[in-house]
C-alpha positions in Angstrom: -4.8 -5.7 11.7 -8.4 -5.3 11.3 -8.4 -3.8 7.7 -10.6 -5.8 4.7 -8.2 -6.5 1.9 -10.3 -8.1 -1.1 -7.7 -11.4 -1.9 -5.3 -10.8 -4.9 -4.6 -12.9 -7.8 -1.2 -14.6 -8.0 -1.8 -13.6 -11.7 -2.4 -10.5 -11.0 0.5 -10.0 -8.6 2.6 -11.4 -11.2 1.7 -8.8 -13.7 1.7 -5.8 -11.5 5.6 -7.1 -10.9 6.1 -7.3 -14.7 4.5 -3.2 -15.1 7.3 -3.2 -11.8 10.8 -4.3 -13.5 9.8 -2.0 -17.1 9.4 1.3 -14.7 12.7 -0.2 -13.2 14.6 0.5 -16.1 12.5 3.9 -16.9 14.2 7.5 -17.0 11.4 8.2 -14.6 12.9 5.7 -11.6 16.2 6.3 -12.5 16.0 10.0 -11.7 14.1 8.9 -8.0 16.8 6.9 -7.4 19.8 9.7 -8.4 18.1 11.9 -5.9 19.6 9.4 -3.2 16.9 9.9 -0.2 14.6 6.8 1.3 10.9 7.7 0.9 10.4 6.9 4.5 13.3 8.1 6.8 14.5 10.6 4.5 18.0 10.1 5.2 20.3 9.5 2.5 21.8 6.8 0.1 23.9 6.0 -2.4 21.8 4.6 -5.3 22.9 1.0 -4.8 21.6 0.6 -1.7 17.9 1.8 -2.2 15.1 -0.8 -3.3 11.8 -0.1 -5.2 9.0 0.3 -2.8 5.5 -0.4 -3.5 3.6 2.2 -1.1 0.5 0.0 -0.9 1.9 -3.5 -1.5 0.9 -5.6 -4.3 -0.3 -8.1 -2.0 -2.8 -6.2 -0.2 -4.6 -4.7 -4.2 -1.7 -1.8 -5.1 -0.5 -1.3 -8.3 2.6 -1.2 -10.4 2.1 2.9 -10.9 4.4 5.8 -10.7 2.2 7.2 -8.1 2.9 3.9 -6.0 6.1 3.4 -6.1 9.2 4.9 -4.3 12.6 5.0 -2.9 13.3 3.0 0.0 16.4 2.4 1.9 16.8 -1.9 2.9 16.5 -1.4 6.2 12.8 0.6 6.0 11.5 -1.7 3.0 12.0 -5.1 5.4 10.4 -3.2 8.2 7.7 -2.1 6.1 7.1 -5.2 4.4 3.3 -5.8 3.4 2.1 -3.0 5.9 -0.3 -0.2 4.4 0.7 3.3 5.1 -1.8 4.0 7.9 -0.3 0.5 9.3 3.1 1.5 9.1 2.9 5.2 10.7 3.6 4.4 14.0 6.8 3.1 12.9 7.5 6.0 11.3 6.5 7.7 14.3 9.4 6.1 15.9 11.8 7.5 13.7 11.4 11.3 14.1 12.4 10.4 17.7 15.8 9.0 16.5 18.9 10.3 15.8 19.2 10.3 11.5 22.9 11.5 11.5 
């Protein structure tokens, strides 16, 4: 999409996923989750059906951080998929249109 992404490291993705699946099981994560809400759409979930999100995605140079990481419902998480934020705004754009019942 016309951004400049230095390339990544498959070692380097594999340890950002490692520093991933230890703040999984944090108290830190846990509470996100409990709070129930997508990071994204805002609209509500129970626990079980909310993924770990990595804001900017490990593929494109972000990080395994508590400041990079949220709540996101299925649905918004495959949309998103590698997208940086600025990329993915105008979906997001879409969804204050919608109905979020």
């Amino acid at each position: 999409m016309g951004y400049f992404i230095s390339e990544v490291s498959e070692a380097d993705i594999r340890k950002e996923r490692a520093k991933a699946r230890e703040i999984r099981h944090s108290s830190w994560w846990k509470r996100r989750l409990a709070e129930g809400r997508c990071h994204y759409c805002r609209r509500e979930f129970p626990v079980q059906d909310l993924t770990m999100d990595h804001v900017v995605p490990l593929i494109r140079g972000g990080k395994s951080t508590k400041g990079n990481m949220v709540p996101a419902c299925k649905e918004c998480n495959n949309r998103k998929k590698h997208m940086l934020p600025i990329e993915w705004e105008e979906y997001l754009q879409t969804l204050k249109g919608d109905d979020l019942e």
